[in-house]
LUMPAVEX-943701 format. One record per residue (C-alpha): residue number from 1; x, y, z. Coordinates in steps of 0.5 Angstrom, whole numbers, always signed. Example, Ala and Ser with C-alpha at 12.3 -4.5 7.8 and 13.67 -1.06 7.14 Angstrom:
<1 <+25 -9 +16>>;
<2 <+27 -2 +14>>;
// end
This chain:
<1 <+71 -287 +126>>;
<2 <+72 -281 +131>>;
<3 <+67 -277 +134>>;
<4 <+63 -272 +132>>;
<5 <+66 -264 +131>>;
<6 <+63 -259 +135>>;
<7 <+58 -254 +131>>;
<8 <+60 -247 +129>>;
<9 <+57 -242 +133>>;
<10 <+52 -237 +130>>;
<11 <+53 -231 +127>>;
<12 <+52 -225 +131>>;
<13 <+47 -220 +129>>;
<14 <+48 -214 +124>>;
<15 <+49 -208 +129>>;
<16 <+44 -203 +128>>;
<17 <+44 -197 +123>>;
<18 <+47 -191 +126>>;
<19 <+44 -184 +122>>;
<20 <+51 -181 +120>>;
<21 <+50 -174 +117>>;
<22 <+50 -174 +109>>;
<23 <+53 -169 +105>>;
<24 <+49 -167 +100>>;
<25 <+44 -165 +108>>;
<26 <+49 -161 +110>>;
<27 <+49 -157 +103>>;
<28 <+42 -156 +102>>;
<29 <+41 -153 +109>>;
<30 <+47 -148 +109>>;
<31 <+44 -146 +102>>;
<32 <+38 -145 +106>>;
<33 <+41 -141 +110>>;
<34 <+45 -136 +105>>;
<35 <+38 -135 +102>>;
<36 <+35 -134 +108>>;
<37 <+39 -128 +109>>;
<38 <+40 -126 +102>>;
<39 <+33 -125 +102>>;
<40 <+33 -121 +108>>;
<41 <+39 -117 +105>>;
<42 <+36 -115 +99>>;
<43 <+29 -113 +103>>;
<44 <+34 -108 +107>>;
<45 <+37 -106 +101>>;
<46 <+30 -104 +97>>;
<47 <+27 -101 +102>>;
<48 <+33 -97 +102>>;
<49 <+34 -96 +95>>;
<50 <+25 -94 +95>>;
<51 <+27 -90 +100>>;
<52 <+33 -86 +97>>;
<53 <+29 -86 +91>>;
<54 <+24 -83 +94>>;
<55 <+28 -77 +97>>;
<56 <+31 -77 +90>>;
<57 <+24 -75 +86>>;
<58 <+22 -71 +92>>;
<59 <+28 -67 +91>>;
<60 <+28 -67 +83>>;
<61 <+21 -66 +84>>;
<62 <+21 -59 +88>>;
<63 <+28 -56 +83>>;
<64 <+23 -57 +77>>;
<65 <+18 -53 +81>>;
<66 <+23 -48 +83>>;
<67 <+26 -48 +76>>;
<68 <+20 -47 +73>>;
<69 <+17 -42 +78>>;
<70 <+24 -38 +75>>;
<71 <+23 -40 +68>>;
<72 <+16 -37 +68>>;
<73 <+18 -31 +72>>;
<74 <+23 -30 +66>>;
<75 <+18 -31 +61>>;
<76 <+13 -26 +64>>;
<77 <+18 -20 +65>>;
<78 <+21 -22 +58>>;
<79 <+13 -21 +55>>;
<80 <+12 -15 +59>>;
<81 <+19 -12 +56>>;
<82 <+17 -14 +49>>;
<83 <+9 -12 +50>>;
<84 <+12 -4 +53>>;
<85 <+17 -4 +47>>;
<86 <+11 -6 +42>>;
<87 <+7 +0 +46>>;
<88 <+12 +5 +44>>;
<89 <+14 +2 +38>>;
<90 <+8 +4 +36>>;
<91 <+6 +10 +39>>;
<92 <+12 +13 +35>>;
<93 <+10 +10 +29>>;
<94 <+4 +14 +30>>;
<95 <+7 +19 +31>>;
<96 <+11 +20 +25>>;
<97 <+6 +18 +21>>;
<98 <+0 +24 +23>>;
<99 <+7 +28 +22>>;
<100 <+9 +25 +15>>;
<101 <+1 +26 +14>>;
<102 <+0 +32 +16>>;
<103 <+7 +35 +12>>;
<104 <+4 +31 +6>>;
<105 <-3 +35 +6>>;
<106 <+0 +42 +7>>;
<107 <+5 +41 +2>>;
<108 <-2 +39 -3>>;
<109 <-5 +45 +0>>;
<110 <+0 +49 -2>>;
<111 <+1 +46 -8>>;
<112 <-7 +45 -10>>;
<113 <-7 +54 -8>>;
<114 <+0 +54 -14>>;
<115 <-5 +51 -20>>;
<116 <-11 +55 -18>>;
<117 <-6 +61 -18>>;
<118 <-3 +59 -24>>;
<119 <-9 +57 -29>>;
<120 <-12 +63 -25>>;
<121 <-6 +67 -29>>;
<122 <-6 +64 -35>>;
<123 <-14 +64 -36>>;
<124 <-14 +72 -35>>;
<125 <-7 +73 -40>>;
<126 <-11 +68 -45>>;
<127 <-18 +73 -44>>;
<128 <-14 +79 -45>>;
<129 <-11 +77 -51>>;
<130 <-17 +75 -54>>;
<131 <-20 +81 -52>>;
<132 <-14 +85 -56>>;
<133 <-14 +81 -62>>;
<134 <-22 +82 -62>>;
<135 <-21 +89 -61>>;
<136 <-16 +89 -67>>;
<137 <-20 +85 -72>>;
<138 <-25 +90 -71>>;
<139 <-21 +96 -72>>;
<140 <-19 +93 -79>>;
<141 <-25 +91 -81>>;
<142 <-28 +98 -79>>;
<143 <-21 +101 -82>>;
<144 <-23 +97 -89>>;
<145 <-30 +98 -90>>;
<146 <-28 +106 -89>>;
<147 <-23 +106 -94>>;
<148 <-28 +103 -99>>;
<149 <-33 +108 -98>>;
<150 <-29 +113 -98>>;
<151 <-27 +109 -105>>;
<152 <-33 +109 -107>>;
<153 <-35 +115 -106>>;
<154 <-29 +118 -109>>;
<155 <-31 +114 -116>>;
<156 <-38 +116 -116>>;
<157 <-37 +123 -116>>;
<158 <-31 +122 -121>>;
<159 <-37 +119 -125>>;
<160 <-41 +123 -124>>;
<161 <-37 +128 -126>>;
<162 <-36 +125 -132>>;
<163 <-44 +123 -133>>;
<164 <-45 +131 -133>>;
<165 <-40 +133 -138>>;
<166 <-42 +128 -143>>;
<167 <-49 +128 -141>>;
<168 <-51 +122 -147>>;
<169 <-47 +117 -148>>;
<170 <-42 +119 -141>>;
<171 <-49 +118 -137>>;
<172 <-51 +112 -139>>;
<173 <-44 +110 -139>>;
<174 <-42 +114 -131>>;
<175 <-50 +109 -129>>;
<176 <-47 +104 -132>>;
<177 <-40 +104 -128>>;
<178 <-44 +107 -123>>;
<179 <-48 +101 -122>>;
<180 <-41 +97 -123>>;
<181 <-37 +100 -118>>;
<182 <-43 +100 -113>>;
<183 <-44 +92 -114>>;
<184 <-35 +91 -114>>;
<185 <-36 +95 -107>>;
<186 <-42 +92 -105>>;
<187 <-38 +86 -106>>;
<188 <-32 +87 -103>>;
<189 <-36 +90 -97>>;
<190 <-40 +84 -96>>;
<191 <-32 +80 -98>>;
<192 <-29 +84 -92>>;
<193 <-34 +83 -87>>;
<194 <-35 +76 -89>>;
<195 <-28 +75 -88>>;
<196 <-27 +80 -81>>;
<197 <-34 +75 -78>>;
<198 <-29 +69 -81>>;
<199 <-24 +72 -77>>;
<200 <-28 +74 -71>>;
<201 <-30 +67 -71>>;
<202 <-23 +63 -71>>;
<203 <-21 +68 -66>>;
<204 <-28 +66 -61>>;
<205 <-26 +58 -63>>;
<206 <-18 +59 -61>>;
<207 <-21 +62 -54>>;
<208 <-26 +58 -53>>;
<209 <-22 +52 -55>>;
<210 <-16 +54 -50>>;
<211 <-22 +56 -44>>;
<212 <-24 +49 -46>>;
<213 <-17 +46 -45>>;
<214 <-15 +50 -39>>;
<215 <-22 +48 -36>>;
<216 <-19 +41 -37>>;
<217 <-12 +41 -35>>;
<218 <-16 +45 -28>>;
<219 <-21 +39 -28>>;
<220 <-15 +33 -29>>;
<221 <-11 +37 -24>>;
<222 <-17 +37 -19>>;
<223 <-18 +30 -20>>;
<224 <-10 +27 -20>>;
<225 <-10 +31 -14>>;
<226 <-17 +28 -10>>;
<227 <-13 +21 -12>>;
<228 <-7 +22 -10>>;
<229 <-11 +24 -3>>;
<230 <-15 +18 -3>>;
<231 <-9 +13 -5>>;
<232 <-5 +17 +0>>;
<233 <-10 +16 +6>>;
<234 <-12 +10 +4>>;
<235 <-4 +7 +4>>;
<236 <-4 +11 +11>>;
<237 <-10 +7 +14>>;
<238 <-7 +1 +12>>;
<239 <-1 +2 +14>>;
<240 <-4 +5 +21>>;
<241 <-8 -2 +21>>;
<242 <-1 -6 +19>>;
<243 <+3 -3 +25>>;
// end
């Protein structure tokens, strides 16, 4: 029944934990790191990016004064070439216009002097007409009453004549002729004279209506003349005022 085995020695104790760097440490300090530094890269960067863009707007800044310092100078030379043109387009205009004026009014004057001549003229032609016409009607009309007398005369004394050789019934016969001799001369008288004062009369209204229809032609031609003047000023002023 032996004897008793000895008893197991006790286990020794857990060696204490040793820290061992893990990966995931490492890991986050180098992102740490690269961050750090792309930090302070990208803050050189924008301040050199700021500072290029800086010298870049001041640069554009300064051609666009000068650029438009330029474009204003040319656009004021090119206002003073046009207003100068403008000047002397004007002044030329002007020019022309006093001269075209000054030939259309001669050329009315002398054409207003050659009406008044001519209706001048043909009012002293138709006066002398009418004065040679007048003068002729009369003459035939003394010429006639004359020849009537004369008539007249030449048959009473044949009456007469008559009366006294046949002193009775040749008298009253002769009175009796003789009274209708004088009434036909008297009639034929009167019938003359009538007829030269109807012709006296025509021929003083054809003179008076062709005095009466010159005036009027002269009259028309003096008033087509003033607004011919007038429109033409007119039509001057306004392209004067235009220009």
């Amino acid at each position: 029944m032996g004897s008793k085995s000895p008893a197991a020695p006790a286990p020794a104790p857990p060696p204490a934990p040793i820290p061992v760097p893990t990966q995931s440490l490492q890991t986050q300090t180098a992102l740490n790191e690269v961050s750090g530094a792309q930090t302070r890269l990208n803050m050189t960067l924008g301040a050199q990016l700021d500072q290029q863009n800086k010298d870049f707007f001041t640069t554009q800044d300064i051609r666009q004064t000068q650029a438009t310092g330029g474009e204003t100078r040319v656009t004021l030379a090119t206002q003073g070439e046009q207003e100068r043109a403008g000047i002397g387009a004007t002044g030329e205009q002007t020019r022309l216009t006093t001269e075209t004026q000054g030939a259309q009014q001669r050329l009315g004057y002398q054409t207003m002097g050659e009406q008044e001549r001519a209706t001048i003229g043909t009012t002293g032609e138709q006066t002398r007409l009418t004065t040679e016409t007048q003068g002729a009607q009369q003459r035939l009309g003394y010429e006639t009453q004359g020849t009537q007398q004369r008539l007249g005369y030449l048959t009473q004394g044949e009456q007469e004549r008559l009366g006294y050789q046949t002193q009775g019934e040749q008298q009253r016969l002769g009175y009796q002729t003789q009274g209708e001799q004088e009434r036909a001369s008297i009639g034929k008288t009167g019938e003359e004279t009538r007829l030269t004062t109807a012709t006296q009369g025509e021929q003083q209204r054809a003179t008076i209506g062709k005095t009466g229809e010159e005036t009027r032609k002269t009259n028309l031609q003096e008033y087509m003349q003033r607004n011919f003047e007038a429109n033409r000023n007119r039509d001057w002023a306004q392209n004067a005022y235009r220009a």
